[in-house]
C-alpha positions as CSV (number, residue, x, y, z in Angstrom):
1,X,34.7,51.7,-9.6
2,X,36.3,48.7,-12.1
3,X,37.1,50.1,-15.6
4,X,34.3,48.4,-18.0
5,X,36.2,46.8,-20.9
6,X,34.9,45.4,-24.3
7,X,37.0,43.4,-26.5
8,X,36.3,43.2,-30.1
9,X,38.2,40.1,-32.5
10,X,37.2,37.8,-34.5
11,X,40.4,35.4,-33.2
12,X,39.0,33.2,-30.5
13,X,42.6,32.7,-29.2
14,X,42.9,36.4,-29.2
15,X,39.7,36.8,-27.3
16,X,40.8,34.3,-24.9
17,X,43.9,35.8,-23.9
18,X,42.5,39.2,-23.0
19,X,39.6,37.8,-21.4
20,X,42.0,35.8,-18.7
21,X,44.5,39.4,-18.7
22,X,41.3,41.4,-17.7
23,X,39.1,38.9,-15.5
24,X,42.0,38.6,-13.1
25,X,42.4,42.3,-12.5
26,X,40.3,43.7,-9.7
27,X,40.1,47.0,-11.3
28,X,38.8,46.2,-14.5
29,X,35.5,44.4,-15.5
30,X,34.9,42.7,-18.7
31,X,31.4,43.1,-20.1
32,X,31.3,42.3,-23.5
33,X,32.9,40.3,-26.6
34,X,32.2,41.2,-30.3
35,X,33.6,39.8,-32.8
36,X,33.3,42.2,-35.9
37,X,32.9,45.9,-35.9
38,X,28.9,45.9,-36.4
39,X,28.9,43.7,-33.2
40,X,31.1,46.3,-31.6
41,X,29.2,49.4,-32.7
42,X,26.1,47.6,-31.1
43,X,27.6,46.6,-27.9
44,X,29.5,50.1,-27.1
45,X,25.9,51.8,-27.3
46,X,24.0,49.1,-25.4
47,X,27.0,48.3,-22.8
48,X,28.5,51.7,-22.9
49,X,32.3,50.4,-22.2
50,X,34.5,52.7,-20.7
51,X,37.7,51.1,-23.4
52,X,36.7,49.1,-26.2
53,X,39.8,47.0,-27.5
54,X,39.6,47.1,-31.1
55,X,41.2,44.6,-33.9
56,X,41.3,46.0,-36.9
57,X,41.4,43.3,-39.6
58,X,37.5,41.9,-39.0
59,X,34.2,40.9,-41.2
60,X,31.2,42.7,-41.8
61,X,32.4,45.7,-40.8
62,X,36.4,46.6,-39.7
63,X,37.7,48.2,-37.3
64,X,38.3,51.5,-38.5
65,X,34.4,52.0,-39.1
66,X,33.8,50.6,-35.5
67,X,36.5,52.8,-34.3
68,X,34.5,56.4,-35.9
69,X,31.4,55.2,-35.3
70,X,32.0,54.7,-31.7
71,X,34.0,57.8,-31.3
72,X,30.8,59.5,-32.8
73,X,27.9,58.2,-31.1
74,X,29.8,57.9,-27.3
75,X,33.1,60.5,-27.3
76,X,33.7,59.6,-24.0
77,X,34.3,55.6,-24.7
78,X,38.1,55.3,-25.5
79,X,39.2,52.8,-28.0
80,X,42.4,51.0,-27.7
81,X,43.8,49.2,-31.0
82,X,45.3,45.8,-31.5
83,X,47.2,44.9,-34.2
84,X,49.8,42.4,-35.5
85,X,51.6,44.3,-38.0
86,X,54.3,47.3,-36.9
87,X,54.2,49.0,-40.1
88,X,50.1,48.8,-40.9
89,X,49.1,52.1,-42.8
90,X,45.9,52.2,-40.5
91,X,47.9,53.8,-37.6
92,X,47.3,57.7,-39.0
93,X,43.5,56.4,-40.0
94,X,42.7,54.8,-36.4
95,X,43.8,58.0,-34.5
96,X,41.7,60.2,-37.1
97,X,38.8,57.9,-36.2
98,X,38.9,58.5,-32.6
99,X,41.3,55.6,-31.1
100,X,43.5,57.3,-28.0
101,X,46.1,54.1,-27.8
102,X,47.3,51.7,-30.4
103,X,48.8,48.2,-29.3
104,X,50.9,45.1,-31.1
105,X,49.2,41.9,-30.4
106,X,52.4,40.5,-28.9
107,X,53.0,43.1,-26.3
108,X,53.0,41.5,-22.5
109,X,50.2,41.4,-20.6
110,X,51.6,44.1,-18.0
111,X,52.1,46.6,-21.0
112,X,48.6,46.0,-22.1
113,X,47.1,46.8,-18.6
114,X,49.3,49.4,-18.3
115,X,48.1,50.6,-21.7
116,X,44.6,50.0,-20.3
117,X,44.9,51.8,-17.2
118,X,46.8,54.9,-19.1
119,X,43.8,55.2,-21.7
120,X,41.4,54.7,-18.4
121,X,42.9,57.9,-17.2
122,X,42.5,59.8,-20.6
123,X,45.6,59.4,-21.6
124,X,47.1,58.6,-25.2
125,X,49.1,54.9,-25.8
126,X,51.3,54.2,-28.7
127,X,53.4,51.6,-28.9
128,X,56.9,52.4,-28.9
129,X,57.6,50.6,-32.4
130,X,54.8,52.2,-34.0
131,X,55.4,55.6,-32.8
132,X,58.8,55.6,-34.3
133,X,56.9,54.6,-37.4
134,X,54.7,57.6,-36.9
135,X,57.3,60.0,-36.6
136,X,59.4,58.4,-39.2
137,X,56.6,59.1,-41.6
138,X,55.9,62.6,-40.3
139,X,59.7,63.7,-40.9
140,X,60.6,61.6,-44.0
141,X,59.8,63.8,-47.2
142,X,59.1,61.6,-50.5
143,X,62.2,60.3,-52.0
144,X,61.3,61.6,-55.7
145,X,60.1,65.1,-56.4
146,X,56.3,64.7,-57.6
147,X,55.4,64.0,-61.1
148,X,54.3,66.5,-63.1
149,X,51.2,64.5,-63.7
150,X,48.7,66.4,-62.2
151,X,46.3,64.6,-59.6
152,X,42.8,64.5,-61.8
153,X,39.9,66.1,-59.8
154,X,38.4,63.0,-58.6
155,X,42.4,61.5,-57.0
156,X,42.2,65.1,-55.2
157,X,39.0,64.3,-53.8
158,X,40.4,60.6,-52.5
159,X,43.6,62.3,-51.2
160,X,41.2,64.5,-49.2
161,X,39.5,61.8,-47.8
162,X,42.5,60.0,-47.3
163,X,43.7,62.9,-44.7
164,X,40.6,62.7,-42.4
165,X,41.6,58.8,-41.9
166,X,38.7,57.1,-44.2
167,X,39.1,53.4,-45.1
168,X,38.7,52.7,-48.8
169,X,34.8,51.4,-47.7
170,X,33.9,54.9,-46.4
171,X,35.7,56.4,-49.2
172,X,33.7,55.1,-51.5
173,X,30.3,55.6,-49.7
174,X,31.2,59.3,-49.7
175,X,31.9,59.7,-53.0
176,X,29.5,57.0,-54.3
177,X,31.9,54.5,-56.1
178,X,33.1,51.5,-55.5
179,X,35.6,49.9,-53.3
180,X,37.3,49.1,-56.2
181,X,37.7,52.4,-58.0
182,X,38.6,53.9,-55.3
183,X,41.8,51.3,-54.3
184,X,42.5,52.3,-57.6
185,X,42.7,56.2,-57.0
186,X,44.8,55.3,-54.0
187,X,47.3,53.0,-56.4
188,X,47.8,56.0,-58.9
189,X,47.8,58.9,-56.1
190,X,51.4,57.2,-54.5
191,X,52.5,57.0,-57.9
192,X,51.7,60.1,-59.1
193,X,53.4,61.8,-55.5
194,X,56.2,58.8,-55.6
195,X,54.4,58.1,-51.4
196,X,55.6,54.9,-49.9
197,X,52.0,54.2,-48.1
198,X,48.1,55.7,-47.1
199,X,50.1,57.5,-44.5
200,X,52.4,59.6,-46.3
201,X,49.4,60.6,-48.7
202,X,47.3,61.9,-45.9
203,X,50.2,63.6,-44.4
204,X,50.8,64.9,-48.1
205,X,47.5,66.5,-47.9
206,X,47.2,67.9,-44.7
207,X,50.7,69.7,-45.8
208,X,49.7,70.8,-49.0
209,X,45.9,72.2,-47.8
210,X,44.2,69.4,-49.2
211,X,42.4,69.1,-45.5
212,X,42.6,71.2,-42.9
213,X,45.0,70.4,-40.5
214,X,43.6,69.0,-36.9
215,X,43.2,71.9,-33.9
């Protein structure tokens, strides 16, 4: 049985490429194309992929939403991100969303079916580049002791959410703010812990008991 695949970008060009890369495989069967994440979120639960191919950067709703709400409503749907940038702080959030592989756009066609096939299988994917990144952030302690400025109550409650992988959209539907407020928690939270990045704070927390750690 052919591997049912739905690819989600709002790139035409990037749509296009995958849909020639899947279409001639004989093992894997395009159903669907989406081009934001509330299209995605639709299509998984009427379509019910097998791998949805996720962009992250999209309209109406981005792909780290798509990626948790997918995860939540159909567990066994595995989502494989695409994006362009090797050092994007989403990597930590997409894989606390739910995503099992995450992809550069320029990688060759045969690493992206192999990537395809791997997740098919229930396997995990990361790109060689962004792993490194991963584990560079994992073992790289902050440069600068903290500041003795303590975190107010409200920055402990956006470092908490930063650890379970929210985007700053969720964030602020959680804690009823705005999007705004709450990229400005995130500015003084590096400052105030002298983090590089989203990643290092999350990793921060999950160190320090801010969240529990994942099982």
């Amino acid at each position: 049985m052919a591997t049912k695949i739905l690819i989600v970008d709002d790139h035409p060009l990037i749509r296009q490429g995958l849909r020639v890369i899947i279409t001639a495989q004989p093992d894997l069967e395009l159903i669907g194309e989406a081009v934001n994440g509330e299209q995605a979120v639709q299509q998984a639960l009427e379509l019910h992929p097998d791998i949805v191919i996720m962009d992250l950067q999209m309209p109406v709703k981005d792909g780290l939403t798509a990626t948790r709400e997918i995860a939540l409503a159909n567990p066994h749907t595995q989502v494989l991100v695409l994006t362009s940038f090797p050092d994007d702080d989403n990597v930590y959030a997409a894989i606390k969303a739910g995503a099992t592989g995450f992809l550069l756009k320029d990688s060759s066609a045969e690493y992206l079916l192999d990537a395809i096939r791997t997740v098919s299988r229930g396997e995990s994917v990361l790109h060689p580049t962004i792993a490194r990144k991963l584990m560079q952030e994992i073992k790289q302690p902050p440069k600068l002791p903290p500041t003795t400025e303590p975190l107010t109550s409200r920055e402990v409650e956006v470092l908490g959410c930063l650890a379970q992988g929210m985007a700053n959209s969720q964030i602020a539907t959680e804690l009823t703010i705005s999007i705004r407020t709450v990229s400005t928690h995130v500015r003084n939270i590096l400052d105030k812990l002298h983090l590089a990045n989203r990643t290092q704070a999350a990793l921060y927390a999950l160190e320090q008991g801010i969240a529990p750690k994942p099982h």
